[in-house]
VODO-852877 format. One line per field, with one value per residue (C-alpha): x, y, z; residue in three letters. Coordinates in Angstrom, 3 decimals, always signed. Example, Ala and Ser with C-alpha at 12.3 -4.5 7.8 and 13.67 -1.06 7.14 Angstrom:
<pts>
xx: +12.300,+13.670
yy: -4.500,-1.060
zz: +7.800,+7.140
resn: ALA,SER
</pts>
This chain:
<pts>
xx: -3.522,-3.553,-0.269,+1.615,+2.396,+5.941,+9.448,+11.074,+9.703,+7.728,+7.961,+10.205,+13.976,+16.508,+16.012,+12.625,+13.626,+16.396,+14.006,+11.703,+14.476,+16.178,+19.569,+21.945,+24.724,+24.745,+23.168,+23.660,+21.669,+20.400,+18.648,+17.317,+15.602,+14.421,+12.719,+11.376,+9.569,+8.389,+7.037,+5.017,+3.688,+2.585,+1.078,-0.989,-1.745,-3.625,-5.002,-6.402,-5.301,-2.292,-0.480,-0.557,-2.577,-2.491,-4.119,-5.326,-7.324,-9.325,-11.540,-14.648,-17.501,-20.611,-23.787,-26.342,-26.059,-24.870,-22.405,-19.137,-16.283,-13.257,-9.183,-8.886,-10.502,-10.184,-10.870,-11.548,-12.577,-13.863,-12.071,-13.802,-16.245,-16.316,-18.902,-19.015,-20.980,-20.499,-19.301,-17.816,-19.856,-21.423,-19.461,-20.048,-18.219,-19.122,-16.774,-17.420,-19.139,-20.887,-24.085,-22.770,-21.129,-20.027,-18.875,-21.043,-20.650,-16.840,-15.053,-13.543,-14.714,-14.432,-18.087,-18.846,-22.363,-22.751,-26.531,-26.377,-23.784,-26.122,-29.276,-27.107,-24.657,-27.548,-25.706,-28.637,-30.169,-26.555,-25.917,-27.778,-27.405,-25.307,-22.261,-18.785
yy: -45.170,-41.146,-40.246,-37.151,-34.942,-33.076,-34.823,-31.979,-30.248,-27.470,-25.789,-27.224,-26.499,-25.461,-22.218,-23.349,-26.307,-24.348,-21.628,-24.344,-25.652,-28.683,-29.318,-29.935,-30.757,-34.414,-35.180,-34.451,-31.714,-34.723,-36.816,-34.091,-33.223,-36.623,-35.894,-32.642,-34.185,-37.682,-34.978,-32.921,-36.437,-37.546,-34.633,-34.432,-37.343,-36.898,-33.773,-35.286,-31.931,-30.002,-27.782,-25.723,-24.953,-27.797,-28.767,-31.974,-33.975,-37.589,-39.817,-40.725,-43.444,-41.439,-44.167,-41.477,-40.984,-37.808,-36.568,-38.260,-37.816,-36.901,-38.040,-34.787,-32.211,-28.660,-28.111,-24.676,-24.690,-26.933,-25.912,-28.531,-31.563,-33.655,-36.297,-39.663,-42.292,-46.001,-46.486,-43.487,-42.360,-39.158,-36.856,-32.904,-30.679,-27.955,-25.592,-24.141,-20.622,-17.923,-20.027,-23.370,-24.704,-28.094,-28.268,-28.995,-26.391,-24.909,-27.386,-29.252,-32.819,-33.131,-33.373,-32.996,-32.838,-34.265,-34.408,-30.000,-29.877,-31.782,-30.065,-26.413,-27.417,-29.306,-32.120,-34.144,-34.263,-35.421,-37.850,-41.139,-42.202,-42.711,-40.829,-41.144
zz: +8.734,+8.795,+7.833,+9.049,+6.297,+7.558,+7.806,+10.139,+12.942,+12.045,+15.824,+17.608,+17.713,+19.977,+21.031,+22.212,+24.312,+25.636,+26.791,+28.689,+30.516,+28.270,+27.568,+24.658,+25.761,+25.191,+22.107,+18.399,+16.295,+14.791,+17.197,+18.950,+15.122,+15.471,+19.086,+17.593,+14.924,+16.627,+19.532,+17.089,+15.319,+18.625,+19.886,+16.195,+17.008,+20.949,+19.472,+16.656,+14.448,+13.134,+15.260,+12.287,+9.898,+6.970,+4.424,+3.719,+1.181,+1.576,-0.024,+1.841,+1.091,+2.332,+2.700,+3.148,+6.636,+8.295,+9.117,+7.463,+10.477,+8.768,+10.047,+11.766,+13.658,+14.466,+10.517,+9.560,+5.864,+3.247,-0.203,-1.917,-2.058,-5.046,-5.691,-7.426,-7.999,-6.892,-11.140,-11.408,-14.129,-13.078,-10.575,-9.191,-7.629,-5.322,-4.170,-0.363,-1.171,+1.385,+2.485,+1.393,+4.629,+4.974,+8.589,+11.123,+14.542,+14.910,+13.172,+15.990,+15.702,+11.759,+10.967,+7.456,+6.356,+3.266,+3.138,+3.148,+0.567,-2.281,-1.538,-1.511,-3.947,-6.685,-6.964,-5.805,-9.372,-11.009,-9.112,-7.233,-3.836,-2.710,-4.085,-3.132
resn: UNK,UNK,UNK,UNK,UNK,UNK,UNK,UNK,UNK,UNK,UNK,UNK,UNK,UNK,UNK,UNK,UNK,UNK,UNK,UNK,UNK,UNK,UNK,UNK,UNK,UNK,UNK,UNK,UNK,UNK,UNK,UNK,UNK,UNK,UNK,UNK,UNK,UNK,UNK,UNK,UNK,UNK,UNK,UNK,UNK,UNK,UNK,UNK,UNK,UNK,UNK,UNK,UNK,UNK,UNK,UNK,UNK,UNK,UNK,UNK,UNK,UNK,UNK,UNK,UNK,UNK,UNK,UNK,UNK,UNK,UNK,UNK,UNK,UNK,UNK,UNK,UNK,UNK,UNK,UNK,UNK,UNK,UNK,UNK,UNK,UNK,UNK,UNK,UNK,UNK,UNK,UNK,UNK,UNK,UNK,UNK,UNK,UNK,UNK,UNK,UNK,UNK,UNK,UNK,UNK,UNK,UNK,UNK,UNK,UNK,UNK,UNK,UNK,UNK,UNK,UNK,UNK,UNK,UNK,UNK,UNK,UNK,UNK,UNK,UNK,UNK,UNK,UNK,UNK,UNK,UNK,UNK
</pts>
């Protein structure tokens, strides 16, 4: 279950549902915070990425195939891969450098390729398949 990260709205308020035509009249500051927020969860949600820019960390199993889809698209950088092994006992980490990219195409579907990263980050020597 992807959890969404924000407890208020982080676009939504008043001004701008007064400007598209809602109404205030009837309800309390407080539920319509509540509408706010559930409406920016849900539309994270059929988007499948932030409305704004977030960032986000997960652990992945990668068995050796490519590419590993990640929880949400639309994903503009990779800050960081880290690598295990299966017992933890080796690990490597390889930061996302000029010529070391870890997204597959624009970003949009959340393709990392993991396969890239070892062979341009040398992690394959470290570490056996496959790592976590």
């Amino acid at each position: 279950m992807k959890q969404y990260p924000y407890n208020t709205p982080q676009i939504l308020n008043d001004s701008q549902f007064l400007l598209y035509g809602g109404r205030t009249g009837t309800s309390s500051d407080f539920q319509r915070e509540i509408a706010y927020s559930l409406a920016e969860e849900q539309m994270t949600e059929y988007i499948n990425a932030f409305i704004l820019p977030t960032t986000v960390t997960g652990t992945y199993f990668w068995k050796g195939t490519n590419p590993v889809i990640l929880d949400y698209g639309h994903v503009s950088q990779i800050n960081q891969v880290v690598f295990s092994s299966v017992d933890w006992a080796n690990s490597c980490a390889i930061e996302t450098v000029t010529g070391c990219h870890a997204l597959r195409g624009d970003g949009t579907y959340g393709y990392l390729d993991v396969q890239y990263l070892t062979s341009c980050g040398g992690c394959t020597s470290i570490l056996g398949l496959p790592p976590l």
